[in-house]
C-alpha positions in Angstrom: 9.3 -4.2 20.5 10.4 -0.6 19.3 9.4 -1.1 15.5 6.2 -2.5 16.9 5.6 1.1 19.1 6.8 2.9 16.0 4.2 1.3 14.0 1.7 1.8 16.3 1.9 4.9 16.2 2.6 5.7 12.8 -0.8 4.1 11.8 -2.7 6.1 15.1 -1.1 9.4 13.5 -2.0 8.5 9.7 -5.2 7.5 10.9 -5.8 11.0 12.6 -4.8 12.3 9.1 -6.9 10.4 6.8 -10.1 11.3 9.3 -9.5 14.8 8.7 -9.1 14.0 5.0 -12.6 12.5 4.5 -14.0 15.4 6.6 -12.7 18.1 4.0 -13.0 15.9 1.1 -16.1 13.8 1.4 -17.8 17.3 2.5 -17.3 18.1 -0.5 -18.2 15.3 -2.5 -21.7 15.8 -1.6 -22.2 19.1 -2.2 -25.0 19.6 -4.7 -25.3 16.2 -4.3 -22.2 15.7 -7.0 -19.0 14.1 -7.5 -16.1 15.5 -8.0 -13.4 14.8 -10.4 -11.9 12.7 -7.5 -13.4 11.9 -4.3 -12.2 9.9 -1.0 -14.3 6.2 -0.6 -11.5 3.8 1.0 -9.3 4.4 4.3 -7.7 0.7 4.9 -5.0 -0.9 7.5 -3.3 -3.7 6.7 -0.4 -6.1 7.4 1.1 -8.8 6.0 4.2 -11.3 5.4 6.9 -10.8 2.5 9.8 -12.9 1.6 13.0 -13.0 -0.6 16.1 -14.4 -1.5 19.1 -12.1 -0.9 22.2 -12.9 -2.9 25.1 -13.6 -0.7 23.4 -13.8 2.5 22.5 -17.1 3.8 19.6 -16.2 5.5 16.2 -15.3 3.1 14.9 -12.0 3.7 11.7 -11.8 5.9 9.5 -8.5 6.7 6.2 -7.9 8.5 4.4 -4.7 5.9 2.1 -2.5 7.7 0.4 0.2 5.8 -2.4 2.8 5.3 -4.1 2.9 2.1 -5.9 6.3 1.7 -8.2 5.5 -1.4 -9.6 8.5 -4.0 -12.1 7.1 -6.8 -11.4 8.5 -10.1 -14.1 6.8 -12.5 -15.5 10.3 -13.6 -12.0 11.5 -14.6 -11.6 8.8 -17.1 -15.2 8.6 -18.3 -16.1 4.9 -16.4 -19.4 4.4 -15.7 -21.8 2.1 -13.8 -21.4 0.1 -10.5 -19.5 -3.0 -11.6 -15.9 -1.4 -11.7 -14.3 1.2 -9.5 -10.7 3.2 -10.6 -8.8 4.3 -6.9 -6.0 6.6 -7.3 -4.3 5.1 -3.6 -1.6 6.9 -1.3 0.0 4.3 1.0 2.2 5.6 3.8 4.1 2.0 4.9 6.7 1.2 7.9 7.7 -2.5 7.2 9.5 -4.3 10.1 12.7 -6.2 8.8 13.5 -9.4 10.9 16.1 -11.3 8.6 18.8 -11.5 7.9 18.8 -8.8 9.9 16.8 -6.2 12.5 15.7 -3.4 10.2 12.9 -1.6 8.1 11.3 0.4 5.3 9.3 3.3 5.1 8.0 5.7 2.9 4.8 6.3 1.1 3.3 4.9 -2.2 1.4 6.5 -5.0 -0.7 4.0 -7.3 -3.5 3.1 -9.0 -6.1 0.2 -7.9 -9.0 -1.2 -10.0 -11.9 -3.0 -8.3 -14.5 -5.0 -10.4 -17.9 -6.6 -8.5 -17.7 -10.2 -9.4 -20.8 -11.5 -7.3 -22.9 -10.1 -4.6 -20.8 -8.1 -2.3 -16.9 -9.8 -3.8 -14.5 -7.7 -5.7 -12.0 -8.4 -7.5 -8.9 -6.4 -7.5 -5.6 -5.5 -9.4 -3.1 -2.6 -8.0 0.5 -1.6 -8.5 1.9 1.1 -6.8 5.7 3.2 -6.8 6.7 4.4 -3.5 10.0 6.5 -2.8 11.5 4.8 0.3 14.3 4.3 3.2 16.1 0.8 3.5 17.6 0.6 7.2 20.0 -2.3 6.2 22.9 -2.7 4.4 22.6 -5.7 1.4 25.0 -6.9 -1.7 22.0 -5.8 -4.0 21.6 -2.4 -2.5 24.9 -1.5 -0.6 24.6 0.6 2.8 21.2 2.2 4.0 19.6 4.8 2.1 17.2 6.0 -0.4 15.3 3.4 -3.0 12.0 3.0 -4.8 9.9 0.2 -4.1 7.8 -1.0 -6.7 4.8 -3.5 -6.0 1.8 -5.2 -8.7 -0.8 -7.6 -7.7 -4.5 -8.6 -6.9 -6.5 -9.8 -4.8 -10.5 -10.4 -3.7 -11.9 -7.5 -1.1 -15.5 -8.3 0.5 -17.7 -6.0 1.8 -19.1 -7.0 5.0 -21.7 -4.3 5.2 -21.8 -1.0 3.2 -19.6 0.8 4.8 -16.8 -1.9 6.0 -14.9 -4.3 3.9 -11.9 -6.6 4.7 -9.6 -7.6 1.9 -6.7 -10.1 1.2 -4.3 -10.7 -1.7 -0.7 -10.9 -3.5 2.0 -8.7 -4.0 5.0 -9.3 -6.1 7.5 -6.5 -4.6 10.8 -4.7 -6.5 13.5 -2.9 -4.5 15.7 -0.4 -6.5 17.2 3.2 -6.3 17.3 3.5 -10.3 20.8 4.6 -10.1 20.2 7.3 -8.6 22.7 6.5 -6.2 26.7 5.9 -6.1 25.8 2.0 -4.4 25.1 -1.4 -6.2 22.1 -1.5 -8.1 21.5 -5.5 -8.7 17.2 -5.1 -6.9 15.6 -7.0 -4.9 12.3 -8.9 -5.2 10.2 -10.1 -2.9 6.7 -11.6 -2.4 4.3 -10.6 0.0 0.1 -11.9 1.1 -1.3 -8.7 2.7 -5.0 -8.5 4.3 -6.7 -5.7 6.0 -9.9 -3.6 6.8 -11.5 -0.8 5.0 -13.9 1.8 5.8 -15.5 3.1 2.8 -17.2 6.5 1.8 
């Protein structure tokens, strides 16, 4: 019940955030009726289920993601053009609920990249991968104790707008758990797979 408070109200405070964001930011991506190198078009929620195997623990590991995806369009930075594909440089604060093997969680916030391209009518396809530095709360054979790591996630998915301004969205993500050795702990990773979904309000 206490991660479920602490996620609500991480995702009321980033929300808070992001408005402000898009109030400084989109402003300005209107101005003379331009774009600028990089403008704000996606704020998202979403949730999810991941999974894993741990090593030397009988039970598998099993975590509920919840995340805010804070989208910034860079086509005219790297010269694309046209409607049909869209470039998203993302920021994705996360606090994911651990429930086995044990009680625990992750947080931190992800930097990445996320490419859309219009297959039909109002369906896009979509690729991402994403690096976030992180907090593990639990202690594994793969990791050691709590403390710092990197978690490092690729995949795709479709996203469908339901009118122009709101989309929902739904995909794959393979995850990787490491601290790079940056760290006097074990090092062996962990990997994980995860189905997200969400809503989006785009700009």
């Amino acid at each position: 019940m206490k991660y479920f408070i602490n996620v609500t109200r991480f995702i009321s405070l980033l929300t808070l955030f992001s408005s402000t964001l898009y109030n400084d930011v989109g402003a300005a991506s209107l101005e003379n009726g331009k774009n600028p190198g990089f403008y704000l078009n996606e704020i998202g929620v979403g949730s999810g289920y991941a999974w894993g195997t741990l090593k030397s623990d009988p039970d598998n590991l099993a975590l509920y993601p919840e995340f805010v995806r804070i989208g910034f369009n860079i086509n005219s930075l790297l010269g694309i053009e046209g409607l049909q594909s869209t470039l998203q440089l993302t920021l994705e604060p996360f606090f994911n609920s651990i429930s086995d093997p044990k009680a625990g969680f992750e947080t931190g916030c992800g930097v990445g990249l996320r490419y859309l391209h219009k297959l039909s009518g109002p369906v896009d396809l979509v690729t991402e991968a994403s690096f976030a530095p992180m907090y593990l709360s639990i202690r594994s054979a793969e990791q050691g104790d709590a403390g710092f790591n990197f978690l490092t996630q690729a995949g795709g998915g479709l996203q469908y707008k339901v009118s122009d301004r709101v989309a929902i969205f739904a995909g794959y993500r393979f995850r990787h758990i490491s601290h790079a050795g940056l760290s006097d702990r074990p090092n062996a990773g962990i990997n994980s797979n995860a189905i997200v979904a969400g809503l989006s309000w785009l700009y």
